[in-house]
C-alpha distance (Angstrom), angle and dihedral (degrees) to the residues before:
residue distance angle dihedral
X1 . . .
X2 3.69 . .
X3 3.99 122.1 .
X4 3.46 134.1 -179.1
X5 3.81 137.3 -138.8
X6 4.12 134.2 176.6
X7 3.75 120.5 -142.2
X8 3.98 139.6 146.8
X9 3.81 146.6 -130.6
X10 3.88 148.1 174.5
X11 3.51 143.3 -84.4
X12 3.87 110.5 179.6
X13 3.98 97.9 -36.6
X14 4.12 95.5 -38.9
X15 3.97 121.3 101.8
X16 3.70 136.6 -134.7
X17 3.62 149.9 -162.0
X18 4.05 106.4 -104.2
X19 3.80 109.2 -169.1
X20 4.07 109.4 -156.7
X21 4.22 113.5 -149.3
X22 3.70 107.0 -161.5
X23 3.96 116.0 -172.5
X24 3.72 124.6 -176.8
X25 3.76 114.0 -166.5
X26 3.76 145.2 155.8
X27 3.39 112.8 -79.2
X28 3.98 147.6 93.2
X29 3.78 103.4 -39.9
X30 3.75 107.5 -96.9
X31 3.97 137.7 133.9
X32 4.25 112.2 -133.5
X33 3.41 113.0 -166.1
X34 3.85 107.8 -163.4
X35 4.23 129.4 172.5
X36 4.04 98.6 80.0
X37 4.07 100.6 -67.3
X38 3.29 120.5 -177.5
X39 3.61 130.4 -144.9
X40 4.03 101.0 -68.8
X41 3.81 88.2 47.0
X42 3.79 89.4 48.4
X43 3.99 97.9 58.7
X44 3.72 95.4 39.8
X45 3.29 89.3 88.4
X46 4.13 87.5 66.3
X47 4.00 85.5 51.9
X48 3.97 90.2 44.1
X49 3.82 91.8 52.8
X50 3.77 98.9 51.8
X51 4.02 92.0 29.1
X52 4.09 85.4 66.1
X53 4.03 97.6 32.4
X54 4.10 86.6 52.2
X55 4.06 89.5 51.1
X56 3.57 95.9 59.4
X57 4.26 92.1 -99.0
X58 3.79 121.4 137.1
X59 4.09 106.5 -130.9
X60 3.55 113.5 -141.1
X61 3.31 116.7 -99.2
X62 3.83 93.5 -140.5
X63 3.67 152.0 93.2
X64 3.73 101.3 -71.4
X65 3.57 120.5 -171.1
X66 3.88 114.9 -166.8
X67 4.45 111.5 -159.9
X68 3.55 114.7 -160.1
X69 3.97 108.8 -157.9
X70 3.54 129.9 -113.3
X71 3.76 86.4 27.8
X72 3.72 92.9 -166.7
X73 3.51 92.8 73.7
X74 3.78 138.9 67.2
X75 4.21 133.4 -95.2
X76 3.69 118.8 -157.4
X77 3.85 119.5 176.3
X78 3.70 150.5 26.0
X79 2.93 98.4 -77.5
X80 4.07 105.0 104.4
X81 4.04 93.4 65.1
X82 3.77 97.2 97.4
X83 3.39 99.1 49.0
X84 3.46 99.5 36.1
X85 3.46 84.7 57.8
X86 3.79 90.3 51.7
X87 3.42 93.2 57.7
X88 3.55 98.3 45.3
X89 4.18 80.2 58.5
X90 3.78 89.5 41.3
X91 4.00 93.5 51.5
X92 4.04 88.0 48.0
X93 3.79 94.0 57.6
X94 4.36 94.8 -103.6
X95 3.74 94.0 111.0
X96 3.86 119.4 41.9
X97 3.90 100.6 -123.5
X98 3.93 93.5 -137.9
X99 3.89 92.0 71.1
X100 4.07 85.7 53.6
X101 3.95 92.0 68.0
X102 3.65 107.8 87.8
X103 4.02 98.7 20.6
X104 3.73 115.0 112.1
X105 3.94 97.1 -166.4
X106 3.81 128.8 -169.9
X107 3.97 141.2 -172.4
X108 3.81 149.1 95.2
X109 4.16 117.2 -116.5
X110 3.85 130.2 -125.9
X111 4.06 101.8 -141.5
X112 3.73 78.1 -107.4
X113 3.57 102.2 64.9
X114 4.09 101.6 -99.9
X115 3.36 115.4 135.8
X116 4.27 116.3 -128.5
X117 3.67 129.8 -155.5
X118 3.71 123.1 -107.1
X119 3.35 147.3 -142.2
X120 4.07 122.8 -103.5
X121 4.01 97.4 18.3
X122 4.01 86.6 141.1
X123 3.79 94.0 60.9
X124 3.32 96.3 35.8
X125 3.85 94.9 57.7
X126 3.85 90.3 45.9
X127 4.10 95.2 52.8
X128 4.54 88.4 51.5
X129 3.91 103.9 32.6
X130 3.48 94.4 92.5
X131 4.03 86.3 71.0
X132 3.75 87.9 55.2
X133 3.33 90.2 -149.2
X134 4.31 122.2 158.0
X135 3.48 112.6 -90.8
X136 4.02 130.5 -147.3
X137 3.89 114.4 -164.4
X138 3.71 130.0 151.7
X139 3.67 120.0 -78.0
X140 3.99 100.3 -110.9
X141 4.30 86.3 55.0
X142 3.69 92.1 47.6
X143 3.97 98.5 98.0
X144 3.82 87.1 46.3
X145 3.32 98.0 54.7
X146 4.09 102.2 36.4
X147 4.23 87.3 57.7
X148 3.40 91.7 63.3
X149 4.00 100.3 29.4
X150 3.52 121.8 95.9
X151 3.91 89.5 -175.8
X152 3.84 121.6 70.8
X153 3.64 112.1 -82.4
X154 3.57 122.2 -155.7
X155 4.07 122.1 -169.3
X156 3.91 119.5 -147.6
X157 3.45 131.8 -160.9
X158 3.55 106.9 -155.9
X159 4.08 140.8 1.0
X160 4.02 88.8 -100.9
X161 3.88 94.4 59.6
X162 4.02 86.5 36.2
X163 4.29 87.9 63.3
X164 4.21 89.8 29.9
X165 4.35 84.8 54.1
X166 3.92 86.9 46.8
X167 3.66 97.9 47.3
X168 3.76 87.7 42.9
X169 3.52 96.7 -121.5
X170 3.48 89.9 124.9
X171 3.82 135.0 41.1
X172 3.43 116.8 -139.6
X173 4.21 119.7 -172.1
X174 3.93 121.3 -125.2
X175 3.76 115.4 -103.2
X176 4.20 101.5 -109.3
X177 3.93 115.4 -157.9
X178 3.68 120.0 162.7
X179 3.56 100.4 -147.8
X180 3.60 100.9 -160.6
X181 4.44 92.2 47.0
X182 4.26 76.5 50.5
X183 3.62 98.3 43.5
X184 4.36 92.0 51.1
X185 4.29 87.0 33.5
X186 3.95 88.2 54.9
X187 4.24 98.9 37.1
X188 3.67 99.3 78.8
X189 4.34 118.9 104.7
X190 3.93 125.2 -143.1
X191 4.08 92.2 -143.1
X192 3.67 128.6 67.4
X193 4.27 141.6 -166.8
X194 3.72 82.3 -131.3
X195 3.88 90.4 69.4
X196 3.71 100.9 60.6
X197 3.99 117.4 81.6
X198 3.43 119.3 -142.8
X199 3.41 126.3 -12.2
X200 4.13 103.7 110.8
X201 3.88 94.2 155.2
X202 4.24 95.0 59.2
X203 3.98 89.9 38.9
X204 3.76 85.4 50.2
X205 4.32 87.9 54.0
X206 3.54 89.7 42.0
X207 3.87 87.6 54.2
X208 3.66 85.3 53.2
X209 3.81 97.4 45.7
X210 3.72 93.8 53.0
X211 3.79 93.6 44.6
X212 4.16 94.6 56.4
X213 4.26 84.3 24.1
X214 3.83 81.7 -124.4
X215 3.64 111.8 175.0
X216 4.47 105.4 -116.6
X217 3.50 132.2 -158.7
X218 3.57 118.1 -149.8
X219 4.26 114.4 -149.0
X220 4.13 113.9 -166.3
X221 3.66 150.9 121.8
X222 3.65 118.2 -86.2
X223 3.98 112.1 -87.9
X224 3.62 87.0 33.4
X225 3.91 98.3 116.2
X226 4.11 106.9 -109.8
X227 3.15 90.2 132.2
X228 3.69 104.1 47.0
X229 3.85 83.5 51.1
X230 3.63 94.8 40.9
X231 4.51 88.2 54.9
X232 4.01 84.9 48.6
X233 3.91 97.5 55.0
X234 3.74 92.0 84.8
X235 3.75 95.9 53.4
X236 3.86 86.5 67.2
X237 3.51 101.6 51.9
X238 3.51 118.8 102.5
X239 3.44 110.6 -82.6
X240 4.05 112.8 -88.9
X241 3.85 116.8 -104.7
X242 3.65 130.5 -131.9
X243 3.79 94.0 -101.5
X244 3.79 90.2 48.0
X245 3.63 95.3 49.3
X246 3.93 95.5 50.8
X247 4.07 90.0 52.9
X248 3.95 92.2 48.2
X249 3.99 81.3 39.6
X250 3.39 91.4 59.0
X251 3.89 99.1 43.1
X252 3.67 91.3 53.8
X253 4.08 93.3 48.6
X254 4.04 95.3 56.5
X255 3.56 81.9 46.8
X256 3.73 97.3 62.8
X257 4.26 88.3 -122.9
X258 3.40 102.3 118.0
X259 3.93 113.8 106.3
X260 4.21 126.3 -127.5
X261 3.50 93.4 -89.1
X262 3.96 107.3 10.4
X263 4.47 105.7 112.0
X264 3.78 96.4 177.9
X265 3.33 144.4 25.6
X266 3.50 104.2 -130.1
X267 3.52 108.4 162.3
X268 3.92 126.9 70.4
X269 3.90 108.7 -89.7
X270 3.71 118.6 -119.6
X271 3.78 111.0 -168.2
X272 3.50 123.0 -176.7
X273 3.99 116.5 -176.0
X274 3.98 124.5 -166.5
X275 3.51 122.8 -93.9
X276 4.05 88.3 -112.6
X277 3.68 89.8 44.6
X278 4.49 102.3 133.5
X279 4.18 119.4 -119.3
X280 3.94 85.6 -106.8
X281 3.59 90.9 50.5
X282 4.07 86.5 50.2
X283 3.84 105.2 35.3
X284 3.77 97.9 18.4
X285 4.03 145.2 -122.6
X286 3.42 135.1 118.5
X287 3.85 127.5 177.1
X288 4.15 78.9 -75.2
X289 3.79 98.4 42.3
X290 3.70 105.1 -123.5
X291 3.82 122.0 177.6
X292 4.20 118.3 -92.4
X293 3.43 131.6 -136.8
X294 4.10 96.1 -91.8
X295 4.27 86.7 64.6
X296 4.11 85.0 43.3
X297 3.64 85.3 62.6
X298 3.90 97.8 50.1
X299 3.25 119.4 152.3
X300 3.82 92.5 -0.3
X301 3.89 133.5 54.0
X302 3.96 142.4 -48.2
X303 3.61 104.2 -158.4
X304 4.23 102.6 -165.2
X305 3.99 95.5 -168.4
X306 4.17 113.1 -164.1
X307 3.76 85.3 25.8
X308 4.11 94.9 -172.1
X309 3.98 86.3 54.5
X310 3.70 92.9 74.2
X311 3.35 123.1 98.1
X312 4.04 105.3 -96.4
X313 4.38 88.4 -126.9
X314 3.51 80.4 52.2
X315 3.35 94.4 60.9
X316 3.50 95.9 35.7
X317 3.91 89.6 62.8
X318 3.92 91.7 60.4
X319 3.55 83.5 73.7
X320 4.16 104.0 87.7
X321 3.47 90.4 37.2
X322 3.93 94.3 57.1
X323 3.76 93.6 40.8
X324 4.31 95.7 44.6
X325 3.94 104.2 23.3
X326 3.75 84.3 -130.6
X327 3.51 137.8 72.3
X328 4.38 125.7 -141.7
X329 3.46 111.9 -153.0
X330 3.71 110.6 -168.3
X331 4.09 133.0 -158.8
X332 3.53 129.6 171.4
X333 3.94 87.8 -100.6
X334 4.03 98.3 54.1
X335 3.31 143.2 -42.5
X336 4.21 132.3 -103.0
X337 3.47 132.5 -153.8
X338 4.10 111.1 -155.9
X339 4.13 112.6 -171.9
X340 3.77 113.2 -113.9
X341 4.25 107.9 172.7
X342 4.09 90.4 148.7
X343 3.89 126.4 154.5
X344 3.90 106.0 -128.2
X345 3.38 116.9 -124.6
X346 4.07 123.5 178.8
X347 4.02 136.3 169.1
X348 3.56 122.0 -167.7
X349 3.87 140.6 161.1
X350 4.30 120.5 -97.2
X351 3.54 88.3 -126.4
X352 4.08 146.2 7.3
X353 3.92 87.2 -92.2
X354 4.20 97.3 42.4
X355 3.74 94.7 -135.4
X356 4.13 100.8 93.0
X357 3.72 89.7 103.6
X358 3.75 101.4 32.0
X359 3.51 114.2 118.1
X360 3.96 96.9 -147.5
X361 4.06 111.1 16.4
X362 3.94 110.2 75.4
X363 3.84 123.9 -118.2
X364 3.59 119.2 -144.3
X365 3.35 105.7 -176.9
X366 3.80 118.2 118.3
X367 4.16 123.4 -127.4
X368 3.40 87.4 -98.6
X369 3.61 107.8 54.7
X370 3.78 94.0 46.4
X371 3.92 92.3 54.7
X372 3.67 86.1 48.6
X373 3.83 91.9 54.2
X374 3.87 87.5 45.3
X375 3.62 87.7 55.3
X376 3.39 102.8 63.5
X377 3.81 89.6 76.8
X378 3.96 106.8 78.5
X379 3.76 127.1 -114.9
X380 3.68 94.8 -131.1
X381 4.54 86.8 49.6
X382 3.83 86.8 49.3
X383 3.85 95.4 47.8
X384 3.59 87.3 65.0
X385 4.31 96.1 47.5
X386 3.84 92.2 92.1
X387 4.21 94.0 -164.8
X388 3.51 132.2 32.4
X389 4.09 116.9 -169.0
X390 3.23 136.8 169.4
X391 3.81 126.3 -116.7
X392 3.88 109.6 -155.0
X393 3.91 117.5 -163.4
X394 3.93 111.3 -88.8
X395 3.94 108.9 -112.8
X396 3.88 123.1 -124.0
X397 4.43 89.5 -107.2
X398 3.59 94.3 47.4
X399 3.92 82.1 47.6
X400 4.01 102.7 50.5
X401 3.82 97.6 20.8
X402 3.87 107.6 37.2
X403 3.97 118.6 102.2
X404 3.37 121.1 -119.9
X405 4.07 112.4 -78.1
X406 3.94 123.7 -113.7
X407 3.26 114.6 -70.2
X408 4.26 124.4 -100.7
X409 3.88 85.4 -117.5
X410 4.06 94.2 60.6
X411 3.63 91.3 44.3
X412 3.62 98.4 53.8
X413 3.38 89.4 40.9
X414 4.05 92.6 79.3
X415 4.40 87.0 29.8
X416 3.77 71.3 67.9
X417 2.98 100.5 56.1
X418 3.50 96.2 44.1
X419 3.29 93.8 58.1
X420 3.86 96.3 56.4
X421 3.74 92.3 59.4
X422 3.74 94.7 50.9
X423 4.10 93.6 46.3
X424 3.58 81.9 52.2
X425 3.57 97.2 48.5
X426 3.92 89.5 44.2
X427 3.81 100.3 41.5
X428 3.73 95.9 120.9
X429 3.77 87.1 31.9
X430 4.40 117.9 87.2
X431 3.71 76.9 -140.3
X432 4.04 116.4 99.4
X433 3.59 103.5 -179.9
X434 4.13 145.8 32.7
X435 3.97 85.5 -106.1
X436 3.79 95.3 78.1
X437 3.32 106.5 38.1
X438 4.13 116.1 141.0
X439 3.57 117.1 -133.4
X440 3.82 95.8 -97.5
X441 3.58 90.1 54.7
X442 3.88 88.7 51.1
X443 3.82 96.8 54.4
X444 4.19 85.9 40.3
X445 4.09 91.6 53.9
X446 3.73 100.1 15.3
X447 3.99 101.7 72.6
X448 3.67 120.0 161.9
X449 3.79 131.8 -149.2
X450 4.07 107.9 -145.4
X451 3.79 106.3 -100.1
X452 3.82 84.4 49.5
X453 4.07 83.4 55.6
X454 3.41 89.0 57.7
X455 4.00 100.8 43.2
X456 3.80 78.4 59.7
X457 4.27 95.9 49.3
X458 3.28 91.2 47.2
X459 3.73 102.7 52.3
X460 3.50 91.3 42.9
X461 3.78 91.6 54.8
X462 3.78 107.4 23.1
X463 4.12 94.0 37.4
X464 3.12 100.4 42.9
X465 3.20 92.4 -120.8
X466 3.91 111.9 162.3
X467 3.90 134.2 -115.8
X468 3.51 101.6 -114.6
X469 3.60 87.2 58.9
X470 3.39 97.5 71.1
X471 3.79 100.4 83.7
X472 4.02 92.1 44.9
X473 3.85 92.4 55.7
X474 3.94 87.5 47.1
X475 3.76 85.6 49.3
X476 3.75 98.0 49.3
X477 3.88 91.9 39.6
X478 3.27 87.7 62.2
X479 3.88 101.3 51.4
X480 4.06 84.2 46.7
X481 3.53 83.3 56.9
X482 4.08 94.5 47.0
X483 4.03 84.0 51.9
X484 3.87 91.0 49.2
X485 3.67 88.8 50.1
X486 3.73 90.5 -123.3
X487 3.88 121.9 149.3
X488 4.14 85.2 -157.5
X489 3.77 138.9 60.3
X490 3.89 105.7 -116.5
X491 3.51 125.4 -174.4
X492 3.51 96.3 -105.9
X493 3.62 89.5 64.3
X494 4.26 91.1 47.7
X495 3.99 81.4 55.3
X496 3.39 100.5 44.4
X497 4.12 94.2 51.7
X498 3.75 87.4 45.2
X499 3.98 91.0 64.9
X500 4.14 84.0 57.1
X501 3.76 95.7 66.0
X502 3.54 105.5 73.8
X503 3.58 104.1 143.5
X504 3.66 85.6 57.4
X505 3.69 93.4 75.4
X506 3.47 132.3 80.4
X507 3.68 102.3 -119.5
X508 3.91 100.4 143.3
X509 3.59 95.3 82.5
């Protein structure tokens, strides 16, 4: 007897309709599992046997052939178990096969009968709610998959109230999630600009970064505060939208990340890998591509804290990722393409010892050995850090005495407003911000008035300011500008930029 059941899966962070064939036949008693299964497909039939013995079923004592649907493609995961289970039931006559039609169903089985949570729901739901078909998943995924499901979604608990729900011997209420009271409930941060003491000159180039989403690099001692700035940054962001949340969302749920009762990620992702964190680990891939730690920090920030620590292919990998906002990983089998639009955000010491810069600990280190630790980050990484600023240890007044900072709210407030002027200035550009701008686009928006051209000339030659850091300062003049509210490049603005370029100068010697 042949039955029929509807699920989905992933490729890369996109769902799909998976259509499960379940034949039960005469035969030597055996379980095939055919349509390119991998491992964790192959053993649920182990979990599917007990799972229905341990809920008071009889298992079919048969040839049982299990179809999974398009067979061309691949199926990762656990989460087949409950409705292969179901249509084990529905091909032995337990589970009338007409209430089967228009159920998507979802969910990996304890050997006795519980239904678990998996990984991915989020994507899943997105790549079948067009079909608006009912949707069984377990309980802990039901909040993730009702904010994104515009059919009724109904969580079970185990494979016994699965078959009662089906049979309608047992009602079961739809999951309800307003996604918009969720999205506002969920959009609030912990941290706050306010908190840190002193410090006005790196909060004012983290203003600037986040206005132009230039990537920054922040050079201090240790105890200086980079990284307390660095975990504020995404607090003054503008505020993620609805569309931006469900593709971070959805990155986050194939990853496994999402919490018991967290729906939505509503809040800009900070992610902040260690130093002896792998390029897979950081970019992504595996022998089952999975998504790395530049798409976890979509549309938000990847802090990279001891930046010289990392391995120097490490670094190298970040490359791609900056330059496309995604990332392709590529296997003999196919090819995925993860999202990866991140603002890059890194701290490190001036030197091997951390004291260069310090106004009252000694550094030892000689000219030499401080160029060689600056060295291990690549040319072609730090062409693509637009500002470089100093963070100078907070003293003990500015520490006790200083009132509290502005608020995250005021600052983002003119980010804000920043940002409108450059979507309107890039509307028929794919570009959104000052950050990306080719070098056309610089000389188009970029113009300069003469003593502005020779600001420029003379930092370049007098500074020693280098030549590839000519286009960055343009760039970052030009967001200054945007927060000014100033349709032109003034001076000012060419100084100002200048002062975020310290790596540029030759201040070992």
């Amino acid at each position: 007897m042949l039955a029929k059941v509807f699920s989905a899966s992933v490729t890369g962070i996109d769902g799909y309709l998976i259509e499960i064939e379940v034949d039960v036949a005469k035969g030597l008693p055996q379980v095939s599992l055919v349509g390119l299964p991998d491992t964790a497909i192959k053993e649920s039939k182990d979990r599917v046997r007990a799972a229905i013995k341990n809920c008071g079923f009889s298992f079919p004592v048969k040839r049982i052939t299990v179809n999974l649907a398009p067979a061309d493609t691949k199926k990762e995961g656990s989460a087949y178990d409950l409705p292969i289970a179901l249509g084990i039931l529905a091909a032995g006559g337990i589970i009338p096969q007409e209430r089967l039609k228009d159920v998507i169903i979802l969910g990996e089985l304890s050997l006795d009968g519980t239904v678990k949570p998996v990984k991915g729901m989020v994507s899943m739901i997105l790549g079948v709610r067009k079909l608006r078909h009912r949707i069984i998943v377990p309980l802990d995924n039901g909040e993730e998959a009702a904010i994104v499901s515009d059919a009724p979604v109904y969580p079970v608990t185990s494979l016994t109230q699965a078959v009662k729900f089906l049979n309608e011997e047992l009602s079961i209420p739809a999951q309800k999630v307003n996604i918009h009271k969720e999205f506002n409930k969920l959009s609030n941060y912990d941290v706050d600009m306010a908190d840190v003491k002193g410090q006005a000159f790196v909060k004012r180039a983290l203003e600037v970064a986040v206005a132009g989403n230039h990537n920054i690099l922040l050079i201090g001692p240790p105890g200086s505060g980079k990284t307390m700035l660095a975990k504020r940054i995404p607090t003054i962001i503008p505020a993620m939208s609805l569309e931006e949340a469900l593709e971070t969302t959805k990155l986050y749920s194939i990853s496994g990340l999402l919490s018991k009762h967290q729906a939505l990620v509503a809040t800009r992702p900070f992610r902040c890998p260690h130093h002896t964190t792998s390029d897979i680990a950081l970019v992504g891939g595996g022998s089952n591509p999975k998504p790395g730690e530049v798409s976890l920090a979509h549309h938000g920030v990847l802090f990279l804290d001891e930046l010289p620590e990392f391995n120097r292919n490490v670094l190298e990998s970040l490359r791609q990722p900056l330059e496309d906002g995604c990332v392709t990983v590529s296997r003999a089998s196919r090819s995925l393409t993860f999202p990866s639009r991140f603002m890059l955000v890194c701290a490190m010491n001036p030197c091997p010892c951390g004291y260069y810069t310090h106004p009252t600990k000694e550094c030892h280190c000689t000219p030499h050995r401080i160029e060689q630790y600056r060295s291990k980050i690549s040319g072609p990484l730090l062409d693509r850090i637009d500002i470089h600023i100093e963070v100078s240890p907070v003293n003990y007044k500015e520490l006790m005495d200083e009132p509290a900072g502005e608020s995250s709210g005021s600052i983002q407030k003119r980010v804000d407003k920043a940002r409108k002027v450059q979507h309107k200035r890039f509307k028929k550009s794919p570009i959104f911000a000052n950050a990306y701008m080719s070098h056309s686009q610089i000389k188009k928006h970029c113009p300069l008035d003469e003593q502005s051209k020779k600001l420029l000339k003379l930092a370049i030659d007098e500074l020693g300011l280098s030549a590839r850091a000519y286009d960055k300062i343009l760039k970052v003049s030009r967001t200054i500008a945007d927060l000014a509210a100033s349709a032109e490049i003034t001076q000012e603005h060419i100084a100002e930029a200048i002062q975020y370029r310290s790596l540029d100068r030759n201040i070992t010697s």
